[in-house]
C-alpha positions in Angstrom: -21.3 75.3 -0.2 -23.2 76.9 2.5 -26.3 78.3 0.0 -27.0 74.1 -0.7 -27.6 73.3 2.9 -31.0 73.3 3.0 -31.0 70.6 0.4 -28.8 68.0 2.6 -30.9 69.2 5.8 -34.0 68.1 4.5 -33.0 64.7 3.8 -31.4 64.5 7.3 -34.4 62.6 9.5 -32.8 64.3 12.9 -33.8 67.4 11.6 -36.7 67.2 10.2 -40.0 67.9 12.2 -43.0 66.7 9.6 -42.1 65.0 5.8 -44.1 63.3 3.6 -44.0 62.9 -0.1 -44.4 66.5 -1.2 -42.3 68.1 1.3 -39.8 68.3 4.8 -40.6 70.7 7.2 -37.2 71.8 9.5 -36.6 74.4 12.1 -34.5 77.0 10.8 -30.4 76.6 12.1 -30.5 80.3 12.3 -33.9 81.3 13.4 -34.9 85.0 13.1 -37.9 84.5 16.0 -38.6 82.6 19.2 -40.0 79.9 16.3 -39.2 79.5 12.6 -39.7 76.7 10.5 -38.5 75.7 7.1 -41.2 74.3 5.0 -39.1 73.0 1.3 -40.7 71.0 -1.5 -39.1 66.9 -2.3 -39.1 68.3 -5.5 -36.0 69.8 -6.8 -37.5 73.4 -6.8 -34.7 76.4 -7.0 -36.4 79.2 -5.8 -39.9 81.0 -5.9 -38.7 82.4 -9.4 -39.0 79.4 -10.7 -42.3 78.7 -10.0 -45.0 77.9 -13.1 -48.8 77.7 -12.9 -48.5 74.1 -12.5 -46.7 74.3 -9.6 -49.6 75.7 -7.7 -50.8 72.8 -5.9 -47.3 72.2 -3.9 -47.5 75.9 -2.7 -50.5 75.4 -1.5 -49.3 72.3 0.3 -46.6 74.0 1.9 -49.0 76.8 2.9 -51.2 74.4 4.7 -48.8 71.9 6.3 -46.8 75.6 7.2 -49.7 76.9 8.9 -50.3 73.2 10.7 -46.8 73.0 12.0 -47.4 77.3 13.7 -50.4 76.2 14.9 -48.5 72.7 16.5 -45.6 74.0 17.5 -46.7 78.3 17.9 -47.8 77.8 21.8 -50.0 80.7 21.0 -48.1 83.0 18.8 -49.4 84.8 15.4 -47.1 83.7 12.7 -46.2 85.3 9.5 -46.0 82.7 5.6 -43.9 84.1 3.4 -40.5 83.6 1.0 -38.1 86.1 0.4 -37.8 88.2 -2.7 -34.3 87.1 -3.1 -33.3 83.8 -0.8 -29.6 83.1 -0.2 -30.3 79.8 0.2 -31.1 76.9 -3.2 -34.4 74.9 -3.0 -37.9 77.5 -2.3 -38.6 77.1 0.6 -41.6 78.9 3.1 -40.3 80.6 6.3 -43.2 80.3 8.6 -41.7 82.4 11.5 -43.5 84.1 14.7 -43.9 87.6 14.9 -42.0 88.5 17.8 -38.6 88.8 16.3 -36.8 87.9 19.0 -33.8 85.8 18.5 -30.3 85.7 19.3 -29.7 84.8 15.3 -31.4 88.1 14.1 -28.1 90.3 14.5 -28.0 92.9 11.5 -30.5 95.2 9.1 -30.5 92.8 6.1 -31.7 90.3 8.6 -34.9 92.8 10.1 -35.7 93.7 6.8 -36.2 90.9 4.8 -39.0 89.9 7.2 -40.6 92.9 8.3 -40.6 94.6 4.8 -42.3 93.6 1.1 -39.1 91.8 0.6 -41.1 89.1 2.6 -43.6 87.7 0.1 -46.6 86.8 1.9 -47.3 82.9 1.2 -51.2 83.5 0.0 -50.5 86.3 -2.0 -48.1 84.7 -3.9 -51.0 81.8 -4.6 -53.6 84.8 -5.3 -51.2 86.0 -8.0 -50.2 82.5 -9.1 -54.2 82.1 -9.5 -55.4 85.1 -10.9 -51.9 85.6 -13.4 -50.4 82.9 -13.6 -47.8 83.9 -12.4 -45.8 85.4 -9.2 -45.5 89.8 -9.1 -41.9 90.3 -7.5 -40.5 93.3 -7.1 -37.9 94.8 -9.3 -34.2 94.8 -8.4 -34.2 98.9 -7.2 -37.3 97.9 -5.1 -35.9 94.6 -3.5 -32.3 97.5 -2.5 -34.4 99.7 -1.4 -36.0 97.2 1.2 -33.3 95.8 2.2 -31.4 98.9 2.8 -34.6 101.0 4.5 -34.0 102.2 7.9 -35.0 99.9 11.0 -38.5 100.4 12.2 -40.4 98.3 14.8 -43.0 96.0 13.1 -45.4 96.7 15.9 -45.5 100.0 16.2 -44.0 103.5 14.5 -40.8 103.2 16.9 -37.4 104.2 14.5 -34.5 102.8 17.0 -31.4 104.5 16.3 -29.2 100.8 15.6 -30.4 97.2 15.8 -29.0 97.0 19.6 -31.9 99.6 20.4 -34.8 97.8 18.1 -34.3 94.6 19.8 -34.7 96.4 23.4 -37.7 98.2 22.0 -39.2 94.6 20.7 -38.9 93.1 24.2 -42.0 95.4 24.9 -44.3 93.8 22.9 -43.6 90.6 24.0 
């Protein structure tokens, strides 16, 4: 089943770009930027919603060896940390992905907007809130819709393209 391949990918050495005993770092198979990495705990972790106060220390892991593998592997760009309000995939896992948004893979509105709106949970606010109350602030189901489903909008700038053929021509400008 395609929403348990992270799982097998991460045990797969050919794909994997940093591991060691708390977690595998991969490129993402469908990446939604010039770069996009995969950063997934070794322990069986089923999403961020499942996260306890205890569990702190491996997100902060995950955070760091995240931001190590942008800064080893970025050639210069700014990167965004973060996990998705929902994930379609099984195990948590960090999406530490560049902010151009370019990419062949990034084809529809569900894809735009679960990185360029709240539904992308920003890695160190999900540790502040962890930290200060113990534990994560998501946003309710309506919410989580309503980002999903809000019109396109560059992340740059206060362009509204008409379809996601015309955002990803307006994008190419900022790169």
């Amino acid at each position: 089943m395609w929403k348990f391949k992270l799982i097998g990918d991460m045990k797969d050495p050919a794909k994997q770009l940093f591991v060691d005993d708390q977690i595998a770092i991969l490129r993402d198979a469908y990446p939604k930027a010039e770069r996009h990495f995969l950063v997934l705990p070794q322990e069986n972790i089923s999403s961020l919603a499942s996260i306890k106060i205890d569990d702190i220390k491996i997100l902060k892991h995950m955070d760091l060896k995240g931001r190590e593998i942008a800064e080893k592997y970025g050639e210069g760009r700014t990167f965004r940390f973060g996990y998705h309000a929902e994930p379609s995939m099984e195990r948590l896992h960090l999406h530490v992905i560049s902010d151009d948004m370019n990419s062949p893979s990034l084809k529809n509105k569900k894809h735009w907007n679960s990185f360029t709106t709240p539904f992308f949970m920003d890695s160190k606010k999900v540790i502040e809130d962890l930290e200060e109350r113990g534990k994560i602030q998501f946003p309710s189901k309506q919410e989580i819709e309503s980002f999903i489903n809000t019109p396109l909008k560059c992340h740059k700038c206060d362009h509204v393209p008409k379809n996601m053929p015309a955002l990803k021509k307006h994008i190419l400008e900022h790169l």
